[in-house]
N, C-alpha and C positions, 0 to 999 in steps of 0.2 A: 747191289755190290759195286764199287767203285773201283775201277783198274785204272792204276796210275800209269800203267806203259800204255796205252791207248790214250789219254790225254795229253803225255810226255807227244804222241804222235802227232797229234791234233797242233799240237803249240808249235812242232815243226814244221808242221802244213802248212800254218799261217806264217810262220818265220817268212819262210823263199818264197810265200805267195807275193810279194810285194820287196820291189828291188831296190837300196839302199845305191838310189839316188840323186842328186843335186835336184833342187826345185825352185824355181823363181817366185818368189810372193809377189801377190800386188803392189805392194811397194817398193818392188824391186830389186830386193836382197836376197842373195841366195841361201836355200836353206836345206835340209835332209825331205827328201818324201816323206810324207806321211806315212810311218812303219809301224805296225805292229808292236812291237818290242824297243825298237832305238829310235831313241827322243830326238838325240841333237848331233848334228853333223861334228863336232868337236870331240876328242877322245883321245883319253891317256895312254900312249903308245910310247914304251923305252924312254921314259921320263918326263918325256915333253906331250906336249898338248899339239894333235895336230888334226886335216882335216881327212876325215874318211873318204870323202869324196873326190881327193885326189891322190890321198896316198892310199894303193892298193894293199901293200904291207900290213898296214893298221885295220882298213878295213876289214881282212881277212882276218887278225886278230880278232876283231869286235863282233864277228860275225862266230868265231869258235868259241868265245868266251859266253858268248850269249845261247849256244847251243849247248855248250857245255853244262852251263847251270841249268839249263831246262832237265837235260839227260840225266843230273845229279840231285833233282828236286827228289826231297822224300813226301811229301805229300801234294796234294793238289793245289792247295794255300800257296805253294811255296812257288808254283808256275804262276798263279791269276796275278800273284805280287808284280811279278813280272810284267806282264800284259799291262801297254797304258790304258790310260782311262777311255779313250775313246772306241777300244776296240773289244773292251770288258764284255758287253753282252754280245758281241759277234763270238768270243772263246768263249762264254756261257753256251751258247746256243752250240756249237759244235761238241761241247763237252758233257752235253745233257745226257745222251746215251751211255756215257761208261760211268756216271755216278749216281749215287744213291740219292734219294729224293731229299733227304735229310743236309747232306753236304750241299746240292742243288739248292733249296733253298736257304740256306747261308749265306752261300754265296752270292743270291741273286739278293737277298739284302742288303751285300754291302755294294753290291753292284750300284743297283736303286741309290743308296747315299752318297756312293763317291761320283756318281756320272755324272756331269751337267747333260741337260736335256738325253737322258737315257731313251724315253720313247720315239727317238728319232733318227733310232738308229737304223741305215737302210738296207742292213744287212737282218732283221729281225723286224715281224711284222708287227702291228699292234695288237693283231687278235693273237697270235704267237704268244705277246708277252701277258695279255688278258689270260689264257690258259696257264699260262706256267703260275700263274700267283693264285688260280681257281685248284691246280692240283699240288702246290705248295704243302707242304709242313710249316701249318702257320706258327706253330710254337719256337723251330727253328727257324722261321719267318721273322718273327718278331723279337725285340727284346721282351724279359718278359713283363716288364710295367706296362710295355705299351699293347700286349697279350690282351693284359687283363684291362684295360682299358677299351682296347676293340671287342673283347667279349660285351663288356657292360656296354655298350651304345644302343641306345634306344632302338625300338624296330623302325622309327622313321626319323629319317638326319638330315638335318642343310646341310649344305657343304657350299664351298666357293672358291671357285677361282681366278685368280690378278694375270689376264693377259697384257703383258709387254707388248712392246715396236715388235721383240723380236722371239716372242710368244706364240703357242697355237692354241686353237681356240677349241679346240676336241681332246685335249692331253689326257692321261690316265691319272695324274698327280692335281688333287683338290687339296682343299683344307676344312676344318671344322672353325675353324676363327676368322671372321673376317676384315679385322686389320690386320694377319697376315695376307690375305687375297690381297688387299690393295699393296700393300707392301712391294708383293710380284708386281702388280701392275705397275709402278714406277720406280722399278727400281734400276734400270738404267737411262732414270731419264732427271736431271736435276727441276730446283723450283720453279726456276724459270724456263723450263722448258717443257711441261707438261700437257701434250698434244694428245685430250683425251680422245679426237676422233680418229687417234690409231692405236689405241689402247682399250682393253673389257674390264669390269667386273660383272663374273658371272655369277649365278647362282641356282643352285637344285632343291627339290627337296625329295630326298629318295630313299627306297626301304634298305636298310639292313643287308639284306644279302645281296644289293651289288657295290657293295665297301670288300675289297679284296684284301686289303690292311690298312695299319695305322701304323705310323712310323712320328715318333718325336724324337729321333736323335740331335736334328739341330734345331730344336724349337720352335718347330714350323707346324706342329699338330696336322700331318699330311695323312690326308686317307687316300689311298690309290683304287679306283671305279672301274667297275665295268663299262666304259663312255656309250659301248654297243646299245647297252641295256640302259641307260638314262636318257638318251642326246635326246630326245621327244621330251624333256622334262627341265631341259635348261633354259634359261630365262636369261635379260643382261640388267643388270642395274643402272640405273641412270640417276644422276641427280635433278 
């Protein structure tokens, strides 16, 4: 059963856990902390655009407007909208207790597609996030082509995966095609710049039930692994 005032809770725990303040990048411009909920220090206050981090006024707006619509979310969709992307499976993970398994994995769906590097997130472990897709509702898990596609997979599967510069070399996201693996593997690196001795192609060959899903929403035919239960099984490819 899924209680939307204990999430609406959870969203304002993490709101004021993290203080909407000024931050120097390494390149030296100043910018918002990294928040939860508000992206960019810049904000529409009494018509003009100004900067929260020094006008207290605005802030204070941007801070009620931002609590207000959590407090006025009618469903739980309507909070995770809210939550950016980098902090998606950290409100997954505190909002697992008051939702149903069904909405749970929905959400942890769309989490998985919209996150860049989801498994590296330090506020959630990776055997954490191994569990959550083992007791998944795989049909609300998956779409359902991609259901019945991970139904039909053989009981024994390659899989592969294209570690980058900026890659890890144990991730929970493989693929079943391997010009996608190498794809990952160079894909932030141009032609002339392809330094394969800090880049992998991996590859496994492993049974059926440690493939936790399949996911082709962006035509990456990603199957996400048990890594616990394969890493004695993976191999690198070399030319």
């Amino acid at each position: 059963m899924t209680s939307l005032d204990k999430c609406k809770d959870v969203a304002l725990q993490l709101f004021d856990a993290i203080p909407i303040e000024p931050h120097q990048s390494e390149f030296g411009s100043i910018l918002l902390e990294p928040h939860v909920f508000v992206e960019n220090k810049f904000y529409l206050y009494q018509g003009n655009i100004v900067d929260i981090t020094k006008d207290k006024a605005a802030k204070t707006d941007c801070i009620n407007r931002y609590k207000s619509m959590i407090r006025d979310a009618k469903s739980v969709d309507d909070i995770y909208f809210l939550v950016r992307n980098p902090y998606k499976m950290t409100f997954l993970k505190y909002i697992k207790p008051y939702i149903d398994n069904t909405t749970f994995s929905e959400l942890l769906h769309e989490t998985w597609i919209e996150v860049e590097n989801e498994n590296k997130d330090i506020n959630v472990e990776k055997t954490e996030i191994i569990e959550w897709f083992k007791t998944a509702d795989k049909t609300a898990l998956m779409r359902r082509e991609d259901y019945v596609y991970y139904k039909k997979l053989p009981q024994t599967v390659t899989i592969y995966r294209g570690v980058s510069e900026r890659g890890t070399y144990d991730g929970l996201s493989w693929t079943v095609s391997k010009d996608k693996a190498e794809w990952f593997q160079y894909r932030f690196m141009d032609d002339t710049n392809r330094i394969k001795a800090t880049t992998y192609l991996l590859t496994a060959i492993i049974d059926k039930h440690d493939i936790l899903a399949y996911f082709n929403d962006r035509d990456e035919k990603e199957v996400v692994v048990d890594i616990d239960a394969i890493r004695d099984k993976i191999k690198e490819i070399k030319d």
